[in-house]
Structures are given as C-alpha cells and as structure tokens.
C-alpha positions in Angstrom: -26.7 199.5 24.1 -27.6 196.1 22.9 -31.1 194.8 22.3 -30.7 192.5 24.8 -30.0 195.5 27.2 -32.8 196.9 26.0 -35.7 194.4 26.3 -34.4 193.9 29.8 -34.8 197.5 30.9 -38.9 197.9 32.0 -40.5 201.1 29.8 -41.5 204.0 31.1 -45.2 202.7 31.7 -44.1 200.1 33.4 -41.9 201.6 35.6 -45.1 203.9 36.4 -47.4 201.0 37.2 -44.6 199.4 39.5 -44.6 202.8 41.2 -48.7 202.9 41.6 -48.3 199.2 42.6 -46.0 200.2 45.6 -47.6 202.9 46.7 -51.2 201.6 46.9 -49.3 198.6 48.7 -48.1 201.3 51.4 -51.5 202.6 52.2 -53.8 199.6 51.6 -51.3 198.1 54.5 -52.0 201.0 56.9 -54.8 200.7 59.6 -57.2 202.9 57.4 -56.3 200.8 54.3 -60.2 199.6 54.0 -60.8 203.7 53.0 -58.2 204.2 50.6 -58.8 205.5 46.7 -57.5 206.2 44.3 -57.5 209.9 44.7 -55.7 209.0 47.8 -52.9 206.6 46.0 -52.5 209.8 43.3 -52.0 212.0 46.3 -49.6 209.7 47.8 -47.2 209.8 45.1 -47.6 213.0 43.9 -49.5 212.1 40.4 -52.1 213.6 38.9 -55.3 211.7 39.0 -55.5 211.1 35.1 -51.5 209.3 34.9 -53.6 207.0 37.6 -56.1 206.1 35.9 -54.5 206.2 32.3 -53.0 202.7 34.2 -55.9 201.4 36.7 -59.3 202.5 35.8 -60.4 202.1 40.0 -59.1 200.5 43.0 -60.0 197.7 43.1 -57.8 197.4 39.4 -55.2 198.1 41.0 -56.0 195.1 43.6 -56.4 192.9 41.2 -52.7 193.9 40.0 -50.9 193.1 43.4 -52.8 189.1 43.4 -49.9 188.2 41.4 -47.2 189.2 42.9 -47.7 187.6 46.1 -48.1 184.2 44.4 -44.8 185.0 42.7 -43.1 186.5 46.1 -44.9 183.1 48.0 -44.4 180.7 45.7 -40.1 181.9 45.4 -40.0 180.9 48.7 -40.6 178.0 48.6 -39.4 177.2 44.7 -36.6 174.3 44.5 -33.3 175.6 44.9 -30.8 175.7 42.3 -28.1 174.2 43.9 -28.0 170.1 44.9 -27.6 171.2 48.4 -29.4 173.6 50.4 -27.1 175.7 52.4 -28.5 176.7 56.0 -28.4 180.6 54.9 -30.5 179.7 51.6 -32.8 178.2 54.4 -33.0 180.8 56.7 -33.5 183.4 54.0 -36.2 181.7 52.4 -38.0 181.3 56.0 -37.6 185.1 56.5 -39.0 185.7 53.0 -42.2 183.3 53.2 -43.2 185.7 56.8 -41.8 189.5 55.0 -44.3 188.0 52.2 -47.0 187.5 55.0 -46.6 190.8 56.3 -46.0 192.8 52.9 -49.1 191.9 51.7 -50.7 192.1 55.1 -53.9 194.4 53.6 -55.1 191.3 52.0 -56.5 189.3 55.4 -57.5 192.8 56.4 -59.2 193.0 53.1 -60.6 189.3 53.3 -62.6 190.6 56.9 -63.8 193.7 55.8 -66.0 192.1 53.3 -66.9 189.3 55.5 -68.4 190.9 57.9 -69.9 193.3 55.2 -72.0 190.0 54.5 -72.8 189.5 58.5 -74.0 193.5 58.2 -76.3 192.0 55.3 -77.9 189.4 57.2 -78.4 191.4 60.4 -80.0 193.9 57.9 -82.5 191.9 56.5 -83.3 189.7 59.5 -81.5 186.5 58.2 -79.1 186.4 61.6 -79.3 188.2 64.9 -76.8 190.7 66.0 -74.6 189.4 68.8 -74.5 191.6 72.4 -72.5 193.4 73.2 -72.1 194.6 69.3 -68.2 194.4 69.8 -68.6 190.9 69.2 -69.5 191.2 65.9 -66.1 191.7 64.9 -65.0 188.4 67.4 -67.0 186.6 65.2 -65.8 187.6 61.9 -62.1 186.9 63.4 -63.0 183.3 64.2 -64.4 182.4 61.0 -62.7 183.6 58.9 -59.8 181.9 60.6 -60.9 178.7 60.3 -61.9 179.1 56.8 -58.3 180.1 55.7 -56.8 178.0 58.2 -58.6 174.0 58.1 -56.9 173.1 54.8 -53.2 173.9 56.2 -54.3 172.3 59.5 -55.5 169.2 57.8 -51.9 169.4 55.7 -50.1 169.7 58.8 -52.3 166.4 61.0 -51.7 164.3 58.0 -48.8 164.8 55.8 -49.3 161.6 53.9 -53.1 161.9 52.8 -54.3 163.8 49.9 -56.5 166.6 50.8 -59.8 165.2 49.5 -63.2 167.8 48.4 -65.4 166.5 51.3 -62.4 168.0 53.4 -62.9 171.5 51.7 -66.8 170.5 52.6 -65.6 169.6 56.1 -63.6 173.4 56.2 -66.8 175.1 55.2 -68.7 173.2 58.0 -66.5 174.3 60.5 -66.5 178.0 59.5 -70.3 177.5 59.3 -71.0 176.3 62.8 -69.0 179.6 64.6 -71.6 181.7 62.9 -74.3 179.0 62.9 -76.2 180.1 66.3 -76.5 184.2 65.4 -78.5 183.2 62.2 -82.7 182.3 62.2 -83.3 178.6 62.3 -84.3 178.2 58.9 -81.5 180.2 57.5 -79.3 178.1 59.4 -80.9 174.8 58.2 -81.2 175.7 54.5 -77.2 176.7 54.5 -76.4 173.7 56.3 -78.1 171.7 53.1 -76.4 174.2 50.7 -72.8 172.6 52.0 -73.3 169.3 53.0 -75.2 168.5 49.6 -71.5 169.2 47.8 -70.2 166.5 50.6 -72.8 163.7 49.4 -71.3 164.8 45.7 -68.0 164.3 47.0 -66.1 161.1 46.4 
C-alpha cells in the first residue's frame, strides 16, 4: 500500500468519532432530540460509555463537532462548479443538496428554540415578562421570533439584491424580533432593551 493510500484512509479514531457524529445526528433529529445524552448516543450504537467519552467529554462536545459539517455540506452547495458550464443535473442536484442539508441537520432550529424559550421561562420566572394566556402560546411566540431573527437578513437579501447588507440592518433584524415579544415583558424591561439595541444603531454607519 502506498503512503499516499495510506494518509488517505481515516484512522481508527477517526472512523469512531464519524460513527458518534452520525449517530448523535440520528437522535438529536428525533422529536425527543432536546433529551438526548450521551448515555443515550453510547446506547445507540452499542459503545460503552468510556469509548464515548475517550472522544467527546459531554454533549454538547459533540455539538460543537457537527457546526462544521453543515457549513461544509451548505456551503458545497453552493461552491462554484468545476466545469465552465453548469449542466441542468449539476443544478438540480445542488438544489436537492442545499434542502437534504436543511433537513439533515434539522435538530439545530429545534435546538435554536429550545433555548429561546428557556430564556422566556427566565423572564416569566423572575417577573421581567408576563406569561401569555392560554400558556400554549408561549411556544407561538418563541416560533415567531425566532423566525424573524433567522429570517430578516435573507429577506433583506432577497428585497434588495444590489445593496450591501449594512449593521443598522442587523439592528433593524433585532428590532423586529424584539417587538413580537415586546408587549409580554414589564414596561421598563421593555424600554431599557429597546435602548440596549437601538444604541448599536446610532453606532452604526
């Protein structure tokens, strides 16, 4: 076997993480994702606790290890193709892989409202913002903003093709997000935030 042969084939370790990787990627994309551990990912695929964590010391390791594959899975999609002309299956496959990325690493918007509305629990906790009635709206809420907060910036993209995407736009995106949640939270709360954001937009050139 040639060296070359040989620096191209992954190690043993690596082919373990990989393994870990995919497997956590199978359960964290599951309904009940939010509960997984790492017991749970060692029981999964059949490892003992210790090979786990001999690689990831926790979860959230582990996490932290998938982040750059889906820039690398997102980002191929869309890379410039090697060719001078793009065929029309080249095209179609790369549409089909920018959604299968979408939905492969689907735990992650899951993720991203979990701990948003952990920080809405917070609030309600310690009197900062009121819950909304009927509680079941709660989770209404968290939807919304958190969709405009990951959405403003590709809908300002989209209205405006030609215009750079300026910081008082990013100041404008947290606005936005702000005001959905705005009316749930005490006044002063409200108020003091509102300063918090729009002082970065008088920064803003």
């Amino acid at each position: 076997m040639s060296s070359a042969t040989t620096a191209a084939s992954p190690t043993r370790g690596e082919q373990t993480v990989t393994r870990i990787l995919e497997g956590a990627l199978e359960l964290l994309n599951r309904t009940d994702g939010a509960a997984v551990t790492t017991n749970h990912i060692a029981a999964h695929l059949r490892m003992s606790p210790g090979n786990l964590y001999y690689h990831f010391r926790n979860r959230e390791e582990i996490v932290r290890a998938i982040f750059p594959r889906i820039v690398a899975e997102a980002l191929a999609a869309t890379a410039p193709p090697t060719a001078s002309q793009l065929t029309a299956h080249e095209f179609g496959e790369r549409h089909l892989q920018g959604v299968r990325t979408l939905w492969r690493y689907r735990f992650y918007q899951r993720r991203l409202q979990t701990q948003y509305r952990g920080i809405f629990e917070r609030l309600i906790a310690g009197g900062s913002m009121r819950e909304p009635e009927p509680a079941e709206d709660l989770a209404r809420l968290v939807a919304d903003s958190t969709l405009i907060w990951a959405n403003w910036i590709p809908h300002l993209i989209a209205l405006r093709p030609s215009r750079d995407i300026t910081r008082r736009d990013v100041v404008e995106s947290a606005l936005h997000s702000f005001l959905v949640v705005a009316p749930f939270l005490a006044r002063r709360f409200a108020a003091d935030t509102r300063r918090v954001i729009e002082s970065h937009g008088a920064r803003s050139t």
